[in-house]
Every structure is written in C-alpha cells, then in structure tokens.
DRENSE-813054 format. One record per residue: residue in three letters; x, y, z of N, C-alpha, C, O in turn. Coordinates in steps of 0.001 Angstrom, whole numbers, plus 500000, padded with zeros to 6 digits. Atoms other than C-alpha are relative to their C-alpha. Layout:
N
ALAXYZXYZXYZXYZ;...
***
This chain:
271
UNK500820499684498835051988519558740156498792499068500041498112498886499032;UNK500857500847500098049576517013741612498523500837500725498597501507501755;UNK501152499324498982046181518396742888498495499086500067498026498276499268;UNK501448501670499777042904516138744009499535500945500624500228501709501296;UNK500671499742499190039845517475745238499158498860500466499099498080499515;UNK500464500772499451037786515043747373498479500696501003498552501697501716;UNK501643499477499304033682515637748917500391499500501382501223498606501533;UNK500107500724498726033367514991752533498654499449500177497669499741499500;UNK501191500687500041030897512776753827498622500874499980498441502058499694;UNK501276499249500121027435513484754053499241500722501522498200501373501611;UNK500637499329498479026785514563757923501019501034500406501194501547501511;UNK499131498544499193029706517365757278500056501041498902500709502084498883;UNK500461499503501433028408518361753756499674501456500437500232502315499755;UNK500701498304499515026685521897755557500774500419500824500273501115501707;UNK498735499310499251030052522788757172500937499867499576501687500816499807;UNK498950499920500557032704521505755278499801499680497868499398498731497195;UNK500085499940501698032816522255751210500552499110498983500140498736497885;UNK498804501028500727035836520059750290501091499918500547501577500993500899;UNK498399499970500627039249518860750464500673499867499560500216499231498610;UNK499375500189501082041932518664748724501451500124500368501917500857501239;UNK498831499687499836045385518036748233501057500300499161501014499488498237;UNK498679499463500397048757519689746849501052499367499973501523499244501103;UNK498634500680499766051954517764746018500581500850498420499966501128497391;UNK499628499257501270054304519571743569501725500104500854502092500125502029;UNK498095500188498992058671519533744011499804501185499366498966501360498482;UNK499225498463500152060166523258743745500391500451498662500784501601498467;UNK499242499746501318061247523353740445498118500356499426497815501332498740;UNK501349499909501088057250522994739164499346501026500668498226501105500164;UNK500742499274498680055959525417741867500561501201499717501784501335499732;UNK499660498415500300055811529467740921500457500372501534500127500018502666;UNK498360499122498577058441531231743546498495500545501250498155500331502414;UNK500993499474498836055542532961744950498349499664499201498027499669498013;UNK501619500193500292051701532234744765498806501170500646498762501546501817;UNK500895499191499502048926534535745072498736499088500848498448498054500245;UNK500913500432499484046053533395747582498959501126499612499030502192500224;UNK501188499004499920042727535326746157499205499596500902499160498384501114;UNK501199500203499029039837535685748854498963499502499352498621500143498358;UNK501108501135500633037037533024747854498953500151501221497805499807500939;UNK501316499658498906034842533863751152500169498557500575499096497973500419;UNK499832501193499445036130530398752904501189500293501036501901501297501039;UNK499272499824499051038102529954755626500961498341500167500244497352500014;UNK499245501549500702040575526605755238501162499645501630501884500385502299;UNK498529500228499262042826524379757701500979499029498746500725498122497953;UNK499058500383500746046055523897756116500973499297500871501403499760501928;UNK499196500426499253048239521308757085501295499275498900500996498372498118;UNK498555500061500999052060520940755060500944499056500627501764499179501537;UNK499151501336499288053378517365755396501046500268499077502026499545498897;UNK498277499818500692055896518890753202500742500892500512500859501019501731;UNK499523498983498952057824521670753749499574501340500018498828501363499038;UNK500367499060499611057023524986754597499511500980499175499749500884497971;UNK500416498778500527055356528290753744500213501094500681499744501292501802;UNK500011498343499870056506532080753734498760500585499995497890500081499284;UNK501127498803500332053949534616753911500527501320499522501234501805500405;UNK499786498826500383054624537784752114499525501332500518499335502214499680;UNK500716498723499113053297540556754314499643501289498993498597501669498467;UNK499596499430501353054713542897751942500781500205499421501405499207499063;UNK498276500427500800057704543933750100501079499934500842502162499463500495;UNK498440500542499207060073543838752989499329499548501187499901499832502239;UNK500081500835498572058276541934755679499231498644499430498380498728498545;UNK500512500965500016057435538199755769499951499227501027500302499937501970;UNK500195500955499534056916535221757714499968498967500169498784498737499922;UNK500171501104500099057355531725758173498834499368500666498684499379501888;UNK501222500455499260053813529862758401500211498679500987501192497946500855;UNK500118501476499052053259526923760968499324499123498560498776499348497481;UNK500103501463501109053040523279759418498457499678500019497899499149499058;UNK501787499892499203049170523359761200498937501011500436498594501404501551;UNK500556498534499642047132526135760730498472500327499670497929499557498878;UNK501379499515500844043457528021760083500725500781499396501828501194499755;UNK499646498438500391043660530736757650498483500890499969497372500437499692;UNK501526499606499491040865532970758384499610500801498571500069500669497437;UNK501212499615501012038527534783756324501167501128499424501800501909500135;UNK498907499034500831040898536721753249498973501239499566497869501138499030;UNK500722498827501363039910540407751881501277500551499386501339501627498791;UNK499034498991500736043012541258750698501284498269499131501279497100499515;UNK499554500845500852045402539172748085501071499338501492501314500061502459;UNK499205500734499310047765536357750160501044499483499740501034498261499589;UNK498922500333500719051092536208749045501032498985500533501963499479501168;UNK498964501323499716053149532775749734500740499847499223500589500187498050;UNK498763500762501026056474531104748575499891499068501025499581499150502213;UNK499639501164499788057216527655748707501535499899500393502358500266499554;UNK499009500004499388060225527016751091500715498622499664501807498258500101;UNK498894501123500475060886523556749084498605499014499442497646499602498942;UNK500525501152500223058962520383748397498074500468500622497734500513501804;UNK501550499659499144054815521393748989499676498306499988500133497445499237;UNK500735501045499626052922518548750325498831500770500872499072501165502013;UNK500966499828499358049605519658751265498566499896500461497814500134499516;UNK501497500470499971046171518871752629499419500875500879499858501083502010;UNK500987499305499638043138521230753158498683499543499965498322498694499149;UNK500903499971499324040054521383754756499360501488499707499662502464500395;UNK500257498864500198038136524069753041498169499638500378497433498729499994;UNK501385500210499328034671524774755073499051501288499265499422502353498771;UNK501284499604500735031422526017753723499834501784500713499624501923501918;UNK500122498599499295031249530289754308499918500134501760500630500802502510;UNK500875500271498869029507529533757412500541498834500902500227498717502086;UNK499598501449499362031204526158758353500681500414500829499953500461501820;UNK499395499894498644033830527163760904498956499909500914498944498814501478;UNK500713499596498384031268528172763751499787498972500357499232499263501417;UNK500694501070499043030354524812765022501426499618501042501391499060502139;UNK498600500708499845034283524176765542500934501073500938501954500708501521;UNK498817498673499792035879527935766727499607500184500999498449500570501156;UNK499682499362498598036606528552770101500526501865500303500696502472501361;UNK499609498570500496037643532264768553498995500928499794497781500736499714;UNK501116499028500833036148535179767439500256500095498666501304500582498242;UNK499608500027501752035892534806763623500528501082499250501411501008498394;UNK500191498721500529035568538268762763501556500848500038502070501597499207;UNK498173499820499398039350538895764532501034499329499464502193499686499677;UNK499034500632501092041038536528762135500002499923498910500178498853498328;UNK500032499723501191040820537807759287501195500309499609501882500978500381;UNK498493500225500453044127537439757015500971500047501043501888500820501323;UNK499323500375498993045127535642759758500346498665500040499502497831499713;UNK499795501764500170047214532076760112499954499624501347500967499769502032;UNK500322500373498617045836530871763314500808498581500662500095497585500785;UNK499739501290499722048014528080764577498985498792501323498607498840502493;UNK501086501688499491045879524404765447499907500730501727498859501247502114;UNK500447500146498969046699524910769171499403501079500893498939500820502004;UNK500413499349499570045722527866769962497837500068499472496878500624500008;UNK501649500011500356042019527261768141499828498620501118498865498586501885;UNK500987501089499416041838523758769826500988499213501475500482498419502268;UNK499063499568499099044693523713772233500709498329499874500966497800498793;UNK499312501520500233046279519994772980499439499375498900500375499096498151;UNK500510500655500888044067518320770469500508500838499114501493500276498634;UNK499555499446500759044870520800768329501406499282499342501348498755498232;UNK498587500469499589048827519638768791499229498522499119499403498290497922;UNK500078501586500430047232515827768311499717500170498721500685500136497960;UNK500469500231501301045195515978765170500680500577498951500298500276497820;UNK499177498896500390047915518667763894501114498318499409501176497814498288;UNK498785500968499844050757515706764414499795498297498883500643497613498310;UNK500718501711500370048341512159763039499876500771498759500211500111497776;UNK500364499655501755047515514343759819501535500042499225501746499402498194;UNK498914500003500656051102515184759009500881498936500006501918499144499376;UNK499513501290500113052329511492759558499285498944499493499776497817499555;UNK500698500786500612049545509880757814500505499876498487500849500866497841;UNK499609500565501181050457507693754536499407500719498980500099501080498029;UNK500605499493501413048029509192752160499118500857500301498752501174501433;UNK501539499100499738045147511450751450498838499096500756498283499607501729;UNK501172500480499881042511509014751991499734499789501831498718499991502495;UNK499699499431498035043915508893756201499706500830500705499135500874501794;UNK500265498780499555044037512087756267498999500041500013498496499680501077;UNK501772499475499521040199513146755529499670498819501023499303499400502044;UNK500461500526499026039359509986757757499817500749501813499004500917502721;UNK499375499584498337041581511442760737498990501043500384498253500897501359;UNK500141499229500382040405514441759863498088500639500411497619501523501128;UNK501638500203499300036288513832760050499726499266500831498526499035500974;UNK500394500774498596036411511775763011500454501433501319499786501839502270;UNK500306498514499276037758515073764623499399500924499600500138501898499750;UNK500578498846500407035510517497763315498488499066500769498065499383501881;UNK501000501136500029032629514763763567499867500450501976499004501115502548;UNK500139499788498673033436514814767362500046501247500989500231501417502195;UNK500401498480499224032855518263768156498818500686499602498728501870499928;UNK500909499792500401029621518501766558498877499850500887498916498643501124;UNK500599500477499372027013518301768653498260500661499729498255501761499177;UNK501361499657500235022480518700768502500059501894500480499059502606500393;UNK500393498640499981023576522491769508500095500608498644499480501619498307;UNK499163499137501431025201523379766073499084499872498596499154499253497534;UNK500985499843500912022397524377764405500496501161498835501316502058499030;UNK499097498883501050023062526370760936498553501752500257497342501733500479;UNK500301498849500003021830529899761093498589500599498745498744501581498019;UNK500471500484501286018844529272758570499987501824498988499745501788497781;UNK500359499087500797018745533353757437501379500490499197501591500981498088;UNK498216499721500681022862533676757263500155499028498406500557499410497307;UNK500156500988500995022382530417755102499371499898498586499681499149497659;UNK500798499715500858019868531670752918500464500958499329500653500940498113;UNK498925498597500533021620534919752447500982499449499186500791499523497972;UNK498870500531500832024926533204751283499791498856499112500815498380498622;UNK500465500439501003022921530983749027499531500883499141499752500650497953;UNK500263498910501261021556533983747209500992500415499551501187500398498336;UNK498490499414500989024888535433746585500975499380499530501998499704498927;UNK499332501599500885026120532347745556499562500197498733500341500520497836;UNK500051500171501054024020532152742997499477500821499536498631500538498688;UNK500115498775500815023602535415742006501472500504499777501828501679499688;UNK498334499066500142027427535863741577500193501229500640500817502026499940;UNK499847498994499208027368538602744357499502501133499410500130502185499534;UNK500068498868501025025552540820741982498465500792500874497842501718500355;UNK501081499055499179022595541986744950500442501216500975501603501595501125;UNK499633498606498893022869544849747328499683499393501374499238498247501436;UNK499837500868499100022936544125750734497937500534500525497090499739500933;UNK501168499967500046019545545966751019499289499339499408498348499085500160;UNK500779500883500495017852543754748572500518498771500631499614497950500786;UNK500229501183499017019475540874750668499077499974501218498171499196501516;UNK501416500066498849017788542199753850498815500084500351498216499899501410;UNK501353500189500281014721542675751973499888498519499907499070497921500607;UNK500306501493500686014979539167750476499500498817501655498563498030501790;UNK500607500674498774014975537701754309499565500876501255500009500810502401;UNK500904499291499180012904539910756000500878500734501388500241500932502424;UNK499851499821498590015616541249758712500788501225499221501025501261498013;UNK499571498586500500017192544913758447501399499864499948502042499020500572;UNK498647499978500128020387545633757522501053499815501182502010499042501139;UNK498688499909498688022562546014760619499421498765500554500382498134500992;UNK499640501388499509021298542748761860500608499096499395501186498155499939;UNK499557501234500890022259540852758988501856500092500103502576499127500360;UNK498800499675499922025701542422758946500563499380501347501593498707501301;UNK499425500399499027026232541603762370500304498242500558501081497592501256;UNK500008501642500290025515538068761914500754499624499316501406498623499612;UNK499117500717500947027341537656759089501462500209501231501972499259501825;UNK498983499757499282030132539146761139500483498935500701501590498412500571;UNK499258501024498964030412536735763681499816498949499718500554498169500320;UNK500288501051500518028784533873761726501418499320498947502086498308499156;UNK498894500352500849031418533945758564501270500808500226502377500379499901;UNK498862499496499872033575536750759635500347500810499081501492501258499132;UNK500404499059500989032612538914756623498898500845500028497930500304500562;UNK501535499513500197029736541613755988499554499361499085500301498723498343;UNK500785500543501702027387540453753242500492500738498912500667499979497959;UNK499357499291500581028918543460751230501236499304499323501511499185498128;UNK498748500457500310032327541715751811499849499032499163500344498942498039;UNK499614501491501117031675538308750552499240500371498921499865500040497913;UNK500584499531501922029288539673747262500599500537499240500275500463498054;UNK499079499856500886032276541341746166501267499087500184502305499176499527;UNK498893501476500029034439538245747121499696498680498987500563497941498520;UNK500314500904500715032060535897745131499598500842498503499178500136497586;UNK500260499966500999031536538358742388501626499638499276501732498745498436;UNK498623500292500225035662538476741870500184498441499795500921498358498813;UNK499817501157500247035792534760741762499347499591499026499775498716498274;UNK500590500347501497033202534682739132500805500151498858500987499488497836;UNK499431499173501655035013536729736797501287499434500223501719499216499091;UNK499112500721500260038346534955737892499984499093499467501026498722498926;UNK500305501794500991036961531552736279499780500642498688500561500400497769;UNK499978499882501140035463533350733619501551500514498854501760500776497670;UNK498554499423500837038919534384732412500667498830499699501058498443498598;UNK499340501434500159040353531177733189499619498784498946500451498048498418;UNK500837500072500899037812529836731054499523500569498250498821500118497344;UNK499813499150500954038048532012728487498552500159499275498205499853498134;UNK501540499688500211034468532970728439499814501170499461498717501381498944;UNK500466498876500441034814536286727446500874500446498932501758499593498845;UNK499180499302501137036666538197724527500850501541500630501741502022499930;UNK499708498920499887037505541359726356499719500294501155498706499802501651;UNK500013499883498882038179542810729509498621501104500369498389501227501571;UNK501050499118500245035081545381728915498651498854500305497759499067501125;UNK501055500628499769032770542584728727499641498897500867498628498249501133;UNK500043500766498469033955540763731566499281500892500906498515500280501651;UNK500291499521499099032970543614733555498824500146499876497987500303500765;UNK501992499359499996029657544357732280499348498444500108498144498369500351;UNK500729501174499763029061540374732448499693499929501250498593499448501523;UNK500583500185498688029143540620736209499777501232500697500125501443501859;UNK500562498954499938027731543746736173500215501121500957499445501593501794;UNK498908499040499161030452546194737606499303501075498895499190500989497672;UNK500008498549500332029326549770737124500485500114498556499856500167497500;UNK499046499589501352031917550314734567501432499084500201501616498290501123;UNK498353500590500057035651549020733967500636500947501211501313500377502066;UNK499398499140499038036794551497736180499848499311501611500681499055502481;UNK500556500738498488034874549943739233500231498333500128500260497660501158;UNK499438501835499905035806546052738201501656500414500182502241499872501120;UNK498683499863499577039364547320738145500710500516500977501887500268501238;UNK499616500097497989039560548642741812499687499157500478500353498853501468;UNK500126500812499048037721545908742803501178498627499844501809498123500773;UNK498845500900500407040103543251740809500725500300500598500891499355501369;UNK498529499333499419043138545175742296499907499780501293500820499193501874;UNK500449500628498383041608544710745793500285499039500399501069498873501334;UNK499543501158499388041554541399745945501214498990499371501584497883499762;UNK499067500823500289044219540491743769501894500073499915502911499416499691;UNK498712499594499926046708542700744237500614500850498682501547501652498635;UNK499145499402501566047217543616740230498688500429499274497563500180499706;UNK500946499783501132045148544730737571499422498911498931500118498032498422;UNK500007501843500792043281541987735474500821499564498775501148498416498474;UNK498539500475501014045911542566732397501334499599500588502162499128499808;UNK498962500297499507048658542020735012499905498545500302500798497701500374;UNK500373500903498868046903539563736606500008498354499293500355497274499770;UNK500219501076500898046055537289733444501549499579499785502568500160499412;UNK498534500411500849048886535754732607500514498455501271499677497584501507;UNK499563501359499278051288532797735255499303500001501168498902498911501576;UNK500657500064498819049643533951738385498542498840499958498336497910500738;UNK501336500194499628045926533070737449499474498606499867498313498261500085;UNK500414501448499401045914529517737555500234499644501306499472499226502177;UNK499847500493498126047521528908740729499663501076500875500291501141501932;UNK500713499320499159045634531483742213499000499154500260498915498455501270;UNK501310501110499927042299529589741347500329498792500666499407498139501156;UNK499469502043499453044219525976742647499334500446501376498385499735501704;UNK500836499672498345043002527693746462498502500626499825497837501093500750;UNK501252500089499851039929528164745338499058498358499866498009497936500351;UNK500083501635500502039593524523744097498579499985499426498487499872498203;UNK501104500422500648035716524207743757498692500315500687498604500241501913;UNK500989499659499220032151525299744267498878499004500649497993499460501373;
***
C-alpha cells in the first residue's frame, strides 16, 4: 500500500488541511475499511476503481468515482471493489464554507456527488482529476479550482476558528460551556454556528477530536492499558471512553485494536 501526504499552498492553508494519496492492488487492501470521524469533511476522487459503502449488515452502496463526504459521527464502513487509486482533498473543520453551495449541516454521513455541489464544473474538475498522470497534476488541477472560487467575501469566522483551535489543542477535553465562556458568546449561538459553519456542534467535534487522540495514542503505543488510556484523555471512567469508542468506531477498543486500526487512521492522515 502506497500512501503520500502533501501541504497545500499557502493562500489555501486556512481551508484546506492536506492531501493525500492512496494506491494499493486488492490483494494488500483489508476487504472492508473502517472510516473513523476526524471532524473533516474530504473530496474523494478514485482514479481507480470503486467503493462500496456498508450502510449496514444487509444494505450497501456503490460510491461515485467524484465525491464530498460530509461531516462523519458515526463509523464508515467501505470495501474496495478492486485496484484503489485515490486522491483526497481533506479541508480544515471549517474549510468547506467558502466552496458549498449546500447546507453543511444536511450532509452529514453523506457522499455528495461533485455535480450536484458544483454542478457542470463539478462534472469538469471531477473528469481532469481522474485522467491526470500523477499526484503532483492533480493538487495543481485541483487548487486552481478551489483558488477560483475564493473570493475577498470568504472571510473565516474568527470565533468558530478560535473555538476549534481550543479543542484542537486541548484534545476535546473542554465543555462546551467553558468554550462559550472562553469566547465570550453563549451557548446556543456558538452551536448554531458551528452547525452551519462545520456541520457539527462543538460537543460533536470535542468528542470527535478527543477519539482521535486516543486512536493515535494506541497506534503509538503510548499507553500500557486500556484504563489509562481513558483517564489520559480524561473520560469519566472506562465505562464512558467505551461508549464513546463504540460510537465512533463501531467496536470496542479491544475489538478495535488489532487489523482495523491502522487503516482506520490512513483517513485521518494528519494534523
């Protein structure tokens, strides 16, 4: 399995986080992959071949080759339909809004296909990415359309911004009241912002970025014991890290450790 992450330039740095790409043949590629929720919202585009979605145990889906996937709270279960070839566009919590003709908040564990977010262009930039020679084309193609829909209105939200920098780097470990203390605005406004800003409450993504903490730290092997994982990111008790683990991952973290939890993390790629 080949995987590359790559920075985008510097005038798309406060909307887009990274991308990165996926090449791996069928034989090296687990049957099915878990997608955990990372509080990002990603366009995926598969110059290889295709992706199932797992709905659940007896319903699935075949994804489009050109897609958003919107804001995840619940685990995202894919199989590889053969040969992956893929390149993403993973945007900063907050990054969609300069770009979405949608309501954010309404696509949630949702695969939005290109033309319906951007309609013919959609179709174009959908078509030049999946016939381009290499990665390095792609992000070009890639930030010359994003680049050109930017405009002196798409100002960032400086209190949403501030907010999802604290729970960044507090590993989601505040309350949403001490967030709306921290920037002076009351709770139900902040929520509602976040809402339509990232398409999450603040609630949602602090237990989306505390879960991703403690997914590295495992991966990592930072801790000795599943007891002191939880009290490292300061879950109540084991009891309360293991509904929330199960939430977003679908399993329990002894289920969970094991073939899944690397290529879970591969869609998170990097902070």
């Amino acid at each position: 399995m080949n995987h590359n992450i790559f920075e985008p330039q510097e005038s798309l740095k406060q909307w887009v986080k990274c991308y990165w790409n996926l090449e791996s043949d069928l034989e090296n590629t687990p049957r099915k992959n878990t997608i955990v929720p990372d509080g990002t919202m990603k366009l995926i585009f598969h110059y290889g071949d295709t992706y199932k979605h797992h709905v659940n145990a007896k319903e699935s889906t075949i994804l489009p080759r050109c897609f958003l996937i919107g804001q995840l709270t619940k685990p995202y279960v894919v199989e590889p339909l053969g040969t992956t070839g893929s390149f993403v566009v993973r945007f900063q919590p907050n990054g969609l809004l300069p770009f979405a003709n949608i309501a954010i908040k309404e696509i949630q564990n949702t695969a939005v296909p290109l033309h319906q977010l951007f309609g013919n262009d959609g179709d174009k930039i959908g078509a030049q990415i999946l016939n381009a020679n290499n990665t390095a084309q792609r992000i070009k193609l890639i930030e010359t359309f994003l680049l050109e829909r930017l405009t002196e209105k798409n100002v960032i939200d400086s209190i949403v911004k501030d907010t999802i920098d604290t729970i960044i780097e507090a590993n989601g470990q505040f309350s949403v009241n001490e967030l709306s203390e921290k920037n002076n605005i009351n709770r139900r406004q902040l929520t509602r912002k976040f809402s339509s800003t990232i398409g999450l409450s603040p609630k949602q993504l602090s237990k989306t970025i505390r879960i991703q903490n403690a997914l590295k730290s495992l991966l990592n092997n930072e801790v000795t014991s599943l007891t002191d994982l939880a009290y490292k990111n300061e879950y109540f008790d084991q009891a309360h890290f293991i509904k929330d683990f199960k939430e977003f991952t679908g399993l329990t973290p002894k289920e969970f450790y094991g073939s899944d939890l690397k290529m879970s993390l591969i869609f998170d790629s990097k902070d």
